[in-house]
mmCIF file as Biopython writes it, N, C-alpha, C and O atoms, coordinates in Angstrom:
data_model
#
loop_
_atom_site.group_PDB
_atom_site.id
_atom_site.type_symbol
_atom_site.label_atom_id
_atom_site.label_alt_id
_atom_site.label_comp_id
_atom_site.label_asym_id
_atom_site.label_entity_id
_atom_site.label_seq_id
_atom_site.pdbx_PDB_ins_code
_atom_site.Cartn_x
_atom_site.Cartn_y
_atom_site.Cartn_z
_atom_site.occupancy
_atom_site.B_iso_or_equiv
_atom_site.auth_seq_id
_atom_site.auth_asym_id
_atom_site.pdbx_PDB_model_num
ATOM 1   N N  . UNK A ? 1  ? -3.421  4.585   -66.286 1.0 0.0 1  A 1 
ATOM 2   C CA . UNK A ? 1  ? -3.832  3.253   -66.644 1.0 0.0 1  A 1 
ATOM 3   C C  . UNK A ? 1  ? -3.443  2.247   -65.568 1.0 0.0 1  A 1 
ATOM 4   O O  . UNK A ? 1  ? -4.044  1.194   -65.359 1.0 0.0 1  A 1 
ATOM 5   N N  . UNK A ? 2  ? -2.499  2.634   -64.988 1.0 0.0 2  A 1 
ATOM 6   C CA . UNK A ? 2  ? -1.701  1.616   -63.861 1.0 0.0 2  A 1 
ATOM 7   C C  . UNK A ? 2  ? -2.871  1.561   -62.746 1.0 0.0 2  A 1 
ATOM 8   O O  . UNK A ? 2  ? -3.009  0.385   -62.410 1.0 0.0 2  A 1 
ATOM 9   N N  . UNK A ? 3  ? -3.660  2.313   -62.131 1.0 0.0 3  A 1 
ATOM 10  C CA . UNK A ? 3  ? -4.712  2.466   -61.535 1.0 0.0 3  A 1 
ATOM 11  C C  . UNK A ? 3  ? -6.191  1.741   -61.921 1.0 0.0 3  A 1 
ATOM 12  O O  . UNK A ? 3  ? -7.053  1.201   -61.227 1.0 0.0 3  A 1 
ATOM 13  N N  . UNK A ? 4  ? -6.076  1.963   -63.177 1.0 0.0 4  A 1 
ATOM 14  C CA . UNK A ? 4  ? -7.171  1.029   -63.656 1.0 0.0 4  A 1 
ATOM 15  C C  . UNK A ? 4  ? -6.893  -0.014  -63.822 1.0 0.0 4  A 1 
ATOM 16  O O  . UNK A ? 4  ? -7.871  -0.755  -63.730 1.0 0.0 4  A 1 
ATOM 17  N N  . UNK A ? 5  ? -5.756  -0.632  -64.094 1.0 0.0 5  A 1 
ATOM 18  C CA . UNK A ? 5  ? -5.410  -1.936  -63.871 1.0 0.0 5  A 1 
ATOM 19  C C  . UNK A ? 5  ? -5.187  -2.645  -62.262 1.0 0.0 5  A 1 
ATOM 20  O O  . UNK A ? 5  ? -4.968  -3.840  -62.059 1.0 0.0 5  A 1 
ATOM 21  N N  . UNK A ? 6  ? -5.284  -1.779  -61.411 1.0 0.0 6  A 1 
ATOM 22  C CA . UNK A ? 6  ? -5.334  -2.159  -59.979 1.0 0.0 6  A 1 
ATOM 23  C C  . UNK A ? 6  ? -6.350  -2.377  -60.034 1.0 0.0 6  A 1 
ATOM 24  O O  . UNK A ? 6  ? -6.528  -3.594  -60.077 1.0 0.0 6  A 1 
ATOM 25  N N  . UNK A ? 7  ? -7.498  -1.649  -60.069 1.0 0.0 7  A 1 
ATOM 26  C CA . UNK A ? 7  ? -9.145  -1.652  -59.897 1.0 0.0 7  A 1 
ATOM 27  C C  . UNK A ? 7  ? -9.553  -3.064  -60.639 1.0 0.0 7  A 1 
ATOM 28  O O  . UNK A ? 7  ? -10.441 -3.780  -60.176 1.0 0.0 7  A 1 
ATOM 29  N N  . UNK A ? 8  ? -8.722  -3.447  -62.000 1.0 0.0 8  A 1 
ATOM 30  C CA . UNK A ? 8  ? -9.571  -4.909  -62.350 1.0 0.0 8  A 1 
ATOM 31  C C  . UNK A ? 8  ? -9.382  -5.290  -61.949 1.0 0.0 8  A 1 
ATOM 32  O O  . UNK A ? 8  ? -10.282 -5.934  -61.410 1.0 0.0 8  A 1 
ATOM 33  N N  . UNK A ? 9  ? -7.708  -5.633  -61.418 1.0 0.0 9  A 1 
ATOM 34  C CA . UNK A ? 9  ? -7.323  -6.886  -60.676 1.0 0.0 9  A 1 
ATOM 35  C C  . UNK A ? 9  ? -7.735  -7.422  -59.573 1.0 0.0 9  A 1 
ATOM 36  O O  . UNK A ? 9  ? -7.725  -8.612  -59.260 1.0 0.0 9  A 1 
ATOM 37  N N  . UNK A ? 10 ? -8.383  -5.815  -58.528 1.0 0.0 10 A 1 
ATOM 38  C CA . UNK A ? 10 ? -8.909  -6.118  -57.048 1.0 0.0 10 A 1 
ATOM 39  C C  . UNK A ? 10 ? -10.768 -6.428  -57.681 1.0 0.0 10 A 1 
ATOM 40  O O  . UNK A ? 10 ? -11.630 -6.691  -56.842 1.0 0.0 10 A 1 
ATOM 41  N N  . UNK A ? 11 ? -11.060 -6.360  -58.900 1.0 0.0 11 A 1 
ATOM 42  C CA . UNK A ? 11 ? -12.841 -6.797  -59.255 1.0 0.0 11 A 1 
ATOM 43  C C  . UNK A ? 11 ? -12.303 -8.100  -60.025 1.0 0.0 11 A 1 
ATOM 44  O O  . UNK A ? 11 ? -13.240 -8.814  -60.381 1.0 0.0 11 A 1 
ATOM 45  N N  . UNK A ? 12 ? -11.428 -8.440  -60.265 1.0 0.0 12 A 1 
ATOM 46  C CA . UNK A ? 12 ? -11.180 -10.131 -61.106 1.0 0.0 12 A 1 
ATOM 47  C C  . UNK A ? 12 ? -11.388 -9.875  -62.243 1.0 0.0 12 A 1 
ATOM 48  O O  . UNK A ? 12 ? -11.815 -10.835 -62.885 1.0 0.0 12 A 1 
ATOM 49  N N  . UNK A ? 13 ? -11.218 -8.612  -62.988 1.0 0.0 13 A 1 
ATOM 50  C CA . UNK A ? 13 ? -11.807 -8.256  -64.410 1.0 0.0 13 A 1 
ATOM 51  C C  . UNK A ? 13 ? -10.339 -9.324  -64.998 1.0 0.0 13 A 1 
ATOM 52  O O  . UNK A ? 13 ? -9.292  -9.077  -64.401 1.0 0.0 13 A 1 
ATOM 53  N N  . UNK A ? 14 ? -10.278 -10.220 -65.879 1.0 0.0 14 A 1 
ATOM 54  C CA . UNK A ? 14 ? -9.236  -11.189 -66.338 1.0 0.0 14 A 1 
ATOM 55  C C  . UNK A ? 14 ? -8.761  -9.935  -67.806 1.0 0.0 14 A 1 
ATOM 56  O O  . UNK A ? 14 ? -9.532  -9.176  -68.394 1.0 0.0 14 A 1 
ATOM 57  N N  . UNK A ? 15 ? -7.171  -10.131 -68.048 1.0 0.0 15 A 1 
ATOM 58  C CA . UNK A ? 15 ? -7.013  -10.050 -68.996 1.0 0.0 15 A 1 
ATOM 59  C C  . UNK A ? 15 ? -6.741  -8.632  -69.446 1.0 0.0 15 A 1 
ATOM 60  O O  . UNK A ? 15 ? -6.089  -8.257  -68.472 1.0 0.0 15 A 1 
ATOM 61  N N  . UNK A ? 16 ? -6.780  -7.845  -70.054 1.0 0.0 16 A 1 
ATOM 62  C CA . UNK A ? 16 ? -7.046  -6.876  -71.021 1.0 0.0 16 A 1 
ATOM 63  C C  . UNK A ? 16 ? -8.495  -6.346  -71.232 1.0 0.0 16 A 1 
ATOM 64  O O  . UNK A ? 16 ? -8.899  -5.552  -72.082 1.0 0.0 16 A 1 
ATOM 65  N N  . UNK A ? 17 ? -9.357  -7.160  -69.975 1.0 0.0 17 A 1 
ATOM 66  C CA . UNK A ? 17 ? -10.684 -6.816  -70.718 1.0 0.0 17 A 1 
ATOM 67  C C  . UNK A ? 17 ? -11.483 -4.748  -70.520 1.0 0.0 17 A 1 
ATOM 68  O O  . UNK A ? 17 ? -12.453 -4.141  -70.975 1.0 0.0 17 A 1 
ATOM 69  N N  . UNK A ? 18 ? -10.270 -4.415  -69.551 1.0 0.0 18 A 1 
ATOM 70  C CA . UNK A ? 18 ? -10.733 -2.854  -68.709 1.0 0.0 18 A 1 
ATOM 71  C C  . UNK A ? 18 ? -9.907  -1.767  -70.034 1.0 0.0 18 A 1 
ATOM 72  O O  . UNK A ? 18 ? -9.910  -0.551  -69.842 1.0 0.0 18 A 1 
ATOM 73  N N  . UNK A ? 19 ? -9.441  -2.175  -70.941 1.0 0.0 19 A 1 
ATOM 74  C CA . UNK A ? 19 ? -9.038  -1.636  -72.317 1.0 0.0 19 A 1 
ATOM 75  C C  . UNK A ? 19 ? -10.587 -1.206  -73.135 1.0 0.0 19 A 1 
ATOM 76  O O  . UNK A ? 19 ? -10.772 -0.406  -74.052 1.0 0.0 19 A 1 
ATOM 77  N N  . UNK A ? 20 ? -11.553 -2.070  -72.407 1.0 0.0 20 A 1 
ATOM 78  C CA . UNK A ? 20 ? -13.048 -2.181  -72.940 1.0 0.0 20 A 1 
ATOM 79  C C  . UNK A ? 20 ? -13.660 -0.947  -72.698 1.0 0.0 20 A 1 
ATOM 80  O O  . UNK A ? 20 ? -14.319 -0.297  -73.510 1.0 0.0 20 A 1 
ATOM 81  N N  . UNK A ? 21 ? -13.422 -0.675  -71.605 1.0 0.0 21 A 1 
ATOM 82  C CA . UNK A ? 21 ? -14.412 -0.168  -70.682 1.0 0.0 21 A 1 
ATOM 83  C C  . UNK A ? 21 ? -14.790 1.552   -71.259 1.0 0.0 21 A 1 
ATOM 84  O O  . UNK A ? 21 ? -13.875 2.204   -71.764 1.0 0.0 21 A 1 
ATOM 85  N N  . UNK A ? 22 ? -15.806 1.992   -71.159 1.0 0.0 22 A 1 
ATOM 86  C CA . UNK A ? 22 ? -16.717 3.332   -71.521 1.0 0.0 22 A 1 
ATOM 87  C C  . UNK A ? 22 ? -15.626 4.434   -70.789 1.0 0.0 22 A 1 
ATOM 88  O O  . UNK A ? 22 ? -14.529 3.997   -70.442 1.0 0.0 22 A 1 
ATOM 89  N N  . UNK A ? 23 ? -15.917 5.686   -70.594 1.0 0.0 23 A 1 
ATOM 90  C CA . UNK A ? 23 ? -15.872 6.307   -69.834 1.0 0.0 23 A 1 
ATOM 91  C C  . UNK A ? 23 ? -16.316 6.620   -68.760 1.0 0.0 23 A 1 
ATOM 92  O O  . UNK A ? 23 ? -15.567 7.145   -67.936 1.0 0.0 23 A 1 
ATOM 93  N N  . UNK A ? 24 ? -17.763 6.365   -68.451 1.0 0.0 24 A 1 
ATOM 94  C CA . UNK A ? 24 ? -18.384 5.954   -67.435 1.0 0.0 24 A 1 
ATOM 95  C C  . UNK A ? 24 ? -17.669 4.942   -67.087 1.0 0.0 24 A 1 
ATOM 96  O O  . UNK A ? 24 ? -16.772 5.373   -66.362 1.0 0.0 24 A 1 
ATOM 97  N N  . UNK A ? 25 ? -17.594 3.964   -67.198 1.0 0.0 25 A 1 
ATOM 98  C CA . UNK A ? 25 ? -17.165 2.765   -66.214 1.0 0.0 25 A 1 
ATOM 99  C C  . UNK A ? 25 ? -15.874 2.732   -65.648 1.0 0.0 25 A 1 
ATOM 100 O O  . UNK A ? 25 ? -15.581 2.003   -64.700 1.0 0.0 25 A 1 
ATOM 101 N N  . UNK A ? 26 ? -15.054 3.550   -66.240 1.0 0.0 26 A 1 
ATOM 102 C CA . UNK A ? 26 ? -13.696 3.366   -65.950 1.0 0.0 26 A 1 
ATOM 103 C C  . UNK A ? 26 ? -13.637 4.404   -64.696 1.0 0.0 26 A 1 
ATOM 104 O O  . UNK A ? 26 ? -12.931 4.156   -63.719 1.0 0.0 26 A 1 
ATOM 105 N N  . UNK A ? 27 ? -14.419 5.573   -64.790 1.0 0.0 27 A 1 
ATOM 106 C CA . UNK A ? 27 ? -15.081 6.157   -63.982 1.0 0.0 27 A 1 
ATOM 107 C C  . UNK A ? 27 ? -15.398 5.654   -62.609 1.0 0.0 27 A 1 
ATOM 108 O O  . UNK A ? 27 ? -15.056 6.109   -61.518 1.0 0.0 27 A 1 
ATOM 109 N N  . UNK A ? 28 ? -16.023 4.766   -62.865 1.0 0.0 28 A 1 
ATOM 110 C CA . UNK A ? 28 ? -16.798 4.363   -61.636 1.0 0.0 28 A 1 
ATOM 111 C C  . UNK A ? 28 ? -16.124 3.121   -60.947 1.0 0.0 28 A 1 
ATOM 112 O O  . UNK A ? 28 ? -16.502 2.780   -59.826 1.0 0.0 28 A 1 
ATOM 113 N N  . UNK A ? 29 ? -15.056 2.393   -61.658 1.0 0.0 29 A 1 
ATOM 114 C CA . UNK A ? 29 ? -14.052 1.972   -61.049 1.0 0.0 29 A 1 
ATOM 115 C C  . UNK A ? 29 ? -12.686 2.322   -60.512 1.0 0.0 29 A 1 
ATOM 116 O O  . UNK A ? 29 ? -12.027 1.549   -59.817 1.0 0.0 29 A 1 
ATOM 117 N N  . UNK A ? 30 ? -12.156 3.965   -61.001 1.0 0.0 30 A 1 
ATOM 118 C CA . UNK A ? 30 ? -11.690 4.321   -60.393 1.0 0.0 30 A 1 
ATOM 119 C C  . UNK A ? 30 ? -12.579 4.836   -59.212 1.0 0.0 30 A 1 
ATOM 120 O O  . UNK A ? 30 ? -11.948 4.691   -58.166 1.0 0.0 30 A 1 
ATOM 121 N N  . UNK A ? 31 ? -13.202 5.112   -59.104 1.0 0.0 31 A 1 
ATOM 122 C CA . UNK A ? 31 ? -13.963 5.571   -57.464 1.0 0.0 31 A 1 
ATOM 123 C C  . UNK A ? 31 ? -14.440 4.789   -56.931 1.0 0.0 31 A 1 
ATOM 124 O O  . UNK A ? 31 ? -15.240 5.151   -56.067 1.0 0.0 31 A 1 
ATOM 125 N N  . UNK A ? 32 ? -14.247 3.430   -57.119 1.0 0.0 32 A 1 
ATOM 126 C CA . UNK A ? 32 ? -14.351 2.377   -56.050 1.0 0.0 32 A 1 
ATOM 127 C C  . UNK A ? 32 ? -12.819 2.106   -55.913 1.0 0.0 32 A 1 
ATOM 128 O O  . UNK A ? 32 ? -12.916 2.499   -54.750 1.0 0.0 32 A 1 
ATOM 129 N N  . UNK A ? 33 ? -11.937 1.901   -55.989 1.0 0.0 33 A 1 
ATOM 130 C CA . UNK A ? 33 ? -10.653 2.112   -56.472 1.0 0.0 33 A 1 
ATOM 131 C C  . UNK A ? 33 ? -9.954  3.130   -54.781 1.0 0.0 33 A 1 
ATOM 132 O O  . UNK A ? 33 ? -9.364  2.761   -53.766 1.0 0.0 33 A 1 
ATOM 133 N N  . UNK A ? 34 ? -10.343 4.176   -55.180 1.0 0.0 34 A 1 
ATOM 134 C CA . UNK A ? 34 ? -10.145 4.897   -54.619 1.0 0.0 34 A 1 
ATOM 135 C C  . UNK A ? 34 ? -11.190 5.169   -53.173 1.0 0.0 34 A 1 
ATOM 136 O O  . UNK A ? 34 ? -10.886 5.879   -52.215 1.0 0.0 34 A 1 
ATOM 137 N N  . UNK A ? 35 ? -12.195 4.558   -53.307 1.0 0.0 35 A 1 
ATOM 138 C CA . UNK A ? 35 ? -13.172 3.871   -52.036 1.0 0.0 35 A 1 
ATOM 139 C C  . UNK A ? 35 ? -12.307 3.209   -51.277 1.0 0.0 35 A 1 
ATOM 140 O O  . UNK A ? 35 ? -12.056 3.627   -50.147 1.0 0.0 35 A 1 
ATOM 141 N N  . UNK A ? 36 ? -11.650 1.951   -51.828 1.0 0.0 36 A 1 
ATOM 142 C CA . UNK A ? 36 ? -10.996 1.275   -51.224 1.0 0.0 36 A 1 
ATOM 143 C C  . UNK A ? 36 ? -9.698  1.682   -50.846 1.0 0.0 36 A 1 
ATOM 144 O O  . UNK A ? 36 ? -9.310  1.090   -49.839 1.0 0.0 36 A 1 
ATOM 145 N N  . UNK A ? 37 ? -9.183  2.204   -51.148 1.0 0.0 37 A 1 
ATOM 146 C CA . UNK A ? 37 ? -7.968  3.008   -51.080 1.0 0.0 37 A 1 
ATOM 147 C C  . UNK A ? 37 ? -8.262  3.288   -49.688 1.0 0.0 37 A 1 
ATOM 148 O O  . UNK A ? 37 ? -7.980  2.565   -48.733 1.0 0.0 37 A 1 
ATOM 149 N N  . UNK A ? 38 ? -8.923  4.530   -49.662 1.0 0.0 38 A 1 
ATOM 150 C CA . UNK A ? 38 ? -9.301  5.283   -48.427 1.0 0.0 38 A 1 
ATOM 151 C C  . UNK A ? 38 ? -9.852  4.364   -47.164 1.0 0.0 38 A 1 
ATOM 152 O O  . UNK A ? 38 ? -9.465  4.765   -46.066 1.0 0.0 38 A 1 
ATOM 153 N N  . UNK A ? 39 ? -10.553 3.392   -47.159 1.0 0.0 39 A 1 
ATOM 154 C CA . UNK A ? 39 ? -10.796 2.417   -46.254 1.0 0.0 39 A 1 
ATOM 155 C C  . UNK A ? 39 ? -9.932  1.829   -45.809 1.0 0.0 39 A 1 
ATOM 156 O O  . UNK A ? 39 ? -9.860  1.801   -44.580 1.0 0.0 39 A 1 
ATOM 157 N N  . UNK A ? 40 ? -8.749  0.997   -46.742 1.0 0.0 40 A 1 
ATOM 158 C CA . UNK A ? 40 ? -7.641  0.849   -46.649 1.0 0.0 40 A 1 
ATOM 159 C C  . UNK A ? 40 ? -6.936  1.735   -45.386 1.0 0.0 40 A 1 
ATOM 160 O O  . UNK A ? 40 ? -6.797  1.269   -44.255 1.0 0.0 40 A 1 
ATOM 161 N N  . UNK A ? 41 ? -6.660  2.637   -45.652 1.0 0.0 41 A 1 
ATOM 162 C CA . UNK A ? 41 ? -5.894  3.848   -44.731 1.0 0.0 41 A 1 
ATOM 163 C C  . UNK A ? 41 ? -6.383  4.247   -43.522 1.0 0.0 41 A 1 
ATOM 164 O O  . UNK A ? 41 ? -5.849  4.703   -42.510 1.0 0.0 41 A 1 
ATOM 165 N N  . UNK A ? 42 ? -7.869  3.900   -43.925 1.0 0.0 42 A 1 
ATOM 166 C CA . UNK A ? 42 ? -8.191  4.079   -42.189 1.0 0.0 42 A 1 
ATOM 167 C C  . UNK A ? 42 ? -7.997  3.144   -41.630 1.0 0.0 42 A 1 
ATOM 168 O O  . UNK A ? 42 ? -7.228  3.322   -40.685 1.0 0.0 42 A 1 
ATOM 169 N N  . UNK A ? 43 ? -8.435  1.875   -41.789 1.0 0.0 43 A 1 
ATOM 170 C CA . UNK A ? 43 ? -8.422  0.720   -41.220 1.0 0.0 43 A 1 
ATOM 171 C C  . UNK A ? 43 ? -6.674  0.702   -40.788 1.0 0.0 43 A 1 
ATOM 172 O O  . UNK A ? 43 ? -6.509  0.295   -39.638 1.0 0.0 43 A 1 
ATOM 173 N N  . UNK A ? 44 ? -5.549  1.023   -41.425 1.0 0.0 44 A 1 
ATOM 174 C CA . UNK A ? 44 ? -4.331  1.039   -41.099 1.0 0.0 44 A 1 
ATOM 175 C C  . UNK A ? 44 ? -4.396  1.498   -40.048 1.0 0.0 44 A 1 
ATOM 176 O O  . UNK A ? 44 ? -4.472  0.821   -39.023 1.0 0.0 44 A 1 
ATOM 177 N N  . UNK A ? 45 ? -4.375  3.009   -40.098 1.0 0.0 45 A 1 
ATOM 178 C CA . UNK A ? 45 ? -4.394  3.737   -39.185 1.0 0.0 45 A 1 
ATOM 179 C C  . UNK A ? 45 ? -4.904  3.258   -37.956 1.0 0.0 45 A 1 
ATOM 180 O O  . UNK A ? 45 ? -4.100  3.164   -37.029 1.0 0.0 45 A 1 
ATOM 181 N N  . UNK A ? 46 ? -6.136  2.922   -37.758 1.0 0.0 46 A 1 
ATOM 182 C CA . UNK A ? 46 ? -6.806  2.241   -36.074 1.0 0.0 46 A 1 
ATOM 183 C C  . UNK A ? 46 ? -5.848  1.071   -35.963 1.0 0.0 46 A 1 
ATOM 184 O O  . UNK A ? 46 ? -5.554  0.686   -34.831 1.0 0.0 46 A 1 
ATOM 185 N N  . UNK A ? 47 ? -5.430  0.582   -36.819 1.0 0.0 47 A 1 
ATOM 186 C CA . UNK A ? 47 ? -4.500  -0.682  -36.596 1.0 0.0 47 A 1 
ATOM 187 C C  . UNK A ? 47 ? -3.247  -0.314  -35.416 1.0 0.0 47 A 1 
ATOM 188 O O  . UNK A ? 47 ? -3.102  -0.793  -34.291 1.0 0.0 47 A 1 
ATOM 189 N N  . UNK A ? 48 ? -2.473  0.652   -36.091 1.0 0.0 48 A 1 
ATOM 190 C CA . UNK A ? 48 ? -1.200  1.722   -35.629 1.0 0.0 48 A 1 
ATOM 191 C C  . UNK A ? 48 ? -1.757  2.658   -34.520 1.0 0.0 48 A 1 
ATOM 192 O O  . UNK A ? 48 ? -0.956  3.326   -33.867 1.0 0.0 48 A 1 
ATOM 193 N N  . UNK A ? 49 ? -3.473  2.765   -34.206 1.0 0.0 49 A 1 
ATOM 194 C CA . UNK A ? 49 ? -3.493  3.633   -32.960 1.0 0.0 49 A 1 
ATOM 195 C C  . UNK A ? 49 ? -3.538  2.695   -32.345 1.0 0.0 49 A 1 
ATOM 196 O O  . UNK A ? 49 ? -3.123  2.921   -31.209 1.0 0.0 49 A 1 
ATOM 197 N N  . UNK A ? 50 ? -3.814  1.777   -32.479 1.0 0.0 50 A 1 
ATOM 198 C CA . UNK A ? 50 ? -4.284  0.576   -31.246 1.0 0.0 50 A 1 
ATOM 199 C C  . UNK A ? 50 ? -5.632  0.537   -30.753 1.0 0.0 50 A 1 
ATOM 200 O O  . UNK A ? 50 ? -5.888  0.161   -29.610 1.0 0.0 50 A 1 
ATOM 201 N N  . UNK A ? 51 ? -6.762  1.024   -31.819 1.0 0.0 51 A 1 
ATOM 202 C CA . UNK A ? 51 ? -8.137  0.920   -31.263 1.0 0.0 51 A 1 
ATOM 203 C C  . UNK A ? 51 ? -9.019  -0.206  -31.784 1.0 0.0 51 A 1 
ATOM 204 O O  . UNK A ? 51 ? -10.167 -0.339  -31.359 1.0 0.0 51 A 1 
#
């Protein structure tokens, strides 16, 4: 749940409202979630190679 509560906070979902959410959707915000995650890490990374 701690994960899905990252995912609203980085979409502005306010509140309690991702308590809502389908299975599909919770779905599909963890894998943007985790989209970003991974972008995240690269972008670090070229940061720390220096490219």
């Amino acid at each position: 749940m701690r994960r899905l509560g990252d995912a609203a906070h980085l979409l502005g979902i306010k509140g309690r409202d991702w308590d809502t959410f389908t299975v599909e959707e919770t779905d599909t915000y963890l894998g943007w979630l985790d989209a970003y995650a991974e972008a995240q890490q690269k972008a670090n990374e070229k940061l720390t190679s220096g490219r």
